[in-house]
Each structure stands twice: as structure tokens, then as C-alpha cells.
N, C-alpha and C positions, 0 to 999 in steps of 0.2 A: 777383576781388579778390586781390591779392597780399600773403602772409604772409612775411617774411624772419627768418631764426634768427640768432643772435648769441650763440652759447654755446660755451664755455672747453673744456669738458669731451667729449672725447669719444665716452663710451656715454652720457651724457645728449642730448648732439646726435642720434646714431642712433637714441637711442629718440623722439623728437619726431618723427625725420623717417620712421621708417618703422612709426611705432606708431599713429601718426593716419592718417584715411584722408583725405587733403588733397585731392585731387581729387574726390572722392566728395562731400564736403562742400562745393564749390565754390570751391576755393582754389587759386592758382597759387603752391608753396611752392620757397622757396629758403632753403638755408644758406650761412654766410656760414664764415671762420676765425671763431676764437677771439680773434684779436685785433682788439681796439678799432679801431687808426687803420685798417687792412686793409678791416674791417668799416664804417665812415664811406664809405670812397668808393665801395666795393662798392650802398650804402644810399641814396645821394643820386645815382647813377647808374641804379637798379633803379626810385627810387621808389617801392616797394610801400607801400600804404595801411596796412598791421599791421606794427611790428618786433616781436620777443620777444628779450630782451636777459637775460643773463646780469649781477648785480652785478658779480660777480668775475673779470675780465677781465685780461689782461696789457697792458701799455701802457697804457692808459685802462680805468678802471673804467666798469662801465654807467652810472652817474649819469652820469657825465662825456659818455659818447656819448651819453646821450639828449639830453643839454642840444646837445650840439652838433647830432643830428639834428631836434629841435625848431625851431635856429633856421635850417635852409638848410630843413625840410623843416615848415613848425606842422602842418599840419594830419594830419600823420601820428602814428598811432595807437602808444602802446609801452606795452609789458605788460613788467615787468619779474621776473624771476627770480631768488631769493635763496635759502641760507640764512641770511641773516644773520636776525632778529629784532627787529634795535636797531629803535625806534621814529623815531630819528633818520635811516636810510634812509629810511623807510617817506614820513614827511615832505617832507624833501627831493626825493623823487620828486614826492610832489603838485604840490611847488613847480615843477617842473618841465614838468610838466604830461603828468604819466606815466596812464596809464588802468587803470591794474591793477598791482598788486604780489602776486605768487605766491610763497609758499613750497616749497624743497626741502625734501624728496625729490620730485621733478618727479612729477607725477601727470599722465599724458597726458590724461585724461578734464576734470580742473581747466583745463588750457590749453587745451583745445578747446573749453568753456563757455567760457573768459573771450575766447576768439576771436571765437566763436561772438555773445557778448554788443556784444564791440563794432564786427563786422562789421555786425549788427542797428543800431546809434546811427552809422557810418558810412552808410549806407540809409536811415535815417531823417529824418538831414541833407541827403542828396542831393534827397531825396524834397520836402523844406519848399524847399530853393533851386528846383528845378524847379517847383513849385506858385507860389512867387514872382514866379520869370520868368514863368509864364503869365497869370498875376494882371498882371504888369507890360504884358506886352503886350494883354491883351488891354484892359485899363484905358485905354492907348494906341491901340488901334484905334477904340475908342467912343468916346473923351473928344476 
């Protein structure tokens, strides 16, 4: 499963990318710049199933790229990273259809659960469409 990084900053980018054991855990990890539109084509070329998106971005804020990777890419998965607090992110994200919203000070062990969490709900989707499709054909081979 591929995880791709989308943060401003960084010693918070190097601490993500070489604080977590991403391979270990079974992950194929990429970072991206810090900027927004960089980051879009970088992300709907890569395809990875996980984004982790920084709010505070230059050029495009994270809400913004996430809206925009949601809609070349729905069913991809984004955790987004803030300090901000306002309730009104927090929000807007769901609207979004963002799968997690994290608070700074980046806590590696925090993003690797909520990875962790929704690599698990990615797999478990896979897993009902697969069951599906067999349910389908074999309902078609009997019937």
C-alpha cells in the first residue's frame, strides 16, 4: 500500500519519513514538496491509496488539495495534519471527505495508528468487494 507525504515544513517532513518504519510496516512511502499544486500532480500520478497532507501549505492549503485529490482520485484515503484547532477545519475536512484529522506537534506513533487504522478500513473494503465479486459469480455459474 502506498502512503504519500504532503508537508510544508521541513524537520517535520524528515521526521515522518525516517521516524516511522514504513517498509517494516508494509508501506511503500513517498514524499512529496511542500507545495500544494507540486504536490496534486505528483499524487494523481503516484496514486497511492494513503495521502498525509499538511493544512498549512503554500500555494494551496491542505483543505484545498484534498478537495481537489478527492475529486481526480475519491477513493483515496487523506489524514490531514494541523496545528490549527479551529473546529471549522476540522469540519470542513469531514465535508471533504478527509479520514482523519491530526494534531501538531506531529507525533510519529499518532500517524502511524491512524495509518495503520485506515490501511485496516482500506482492506476491509477490498476484502467485501472481493467477497462480492465471488458471491456474484458464483451466483452466476449456479443460477
Amino acid at each position: 500500500m502506498k502512503v504519500f507525504l504532503v508537508e510544508a515544513e521541513h524537520m517535520v517532513r524528515d521526521e515522518i519519513m525516517y521516524q516511522i518504519p514504513w517498509e517494516k510496516q508494509g508501506f511503500i512511502f513517498r514524499a512529496a514538496s511542500g507545495r500544494g499544486e507540486e504536490a496534486l500532480s505528483e499524487v494523481v500520478r503516484d496514486n497511492p491509496q494513503i495521502v498525509i497532507i499538511d493544512v498549512h501549505l503554500p500555494s494551496i492549503d491542505g483543505l484545498e488539495l484534498s478537495r481537489r485529490i478527492k475529486e481526480r482520485i475519491p477513493e483515496t484515503k487523506i489524514l490531514l495534519i494541523s496545528e490549527y484547532r479551529d473546529f471549522n477545519y476540522a469540519k470542513e475536512a469531514l465535508s471533504i471527505g478527509v479520514s482523519d484529522y491530526l494534531e501538531k506537534p506531529v507525533n510519529t506513533n499518532g500517524i502511524l495508528e491512524a495509518v495503520l487504522r485506515v490501511s485496516g478500513q482500506i482492506e476491509l473494503i477490498k476484502k467485501r468487494e472481493s467477497d462480492r465479486l465471488y458471491a456474484c459469480r458464483k451466483g452466476g455459474l449456479n443460477g
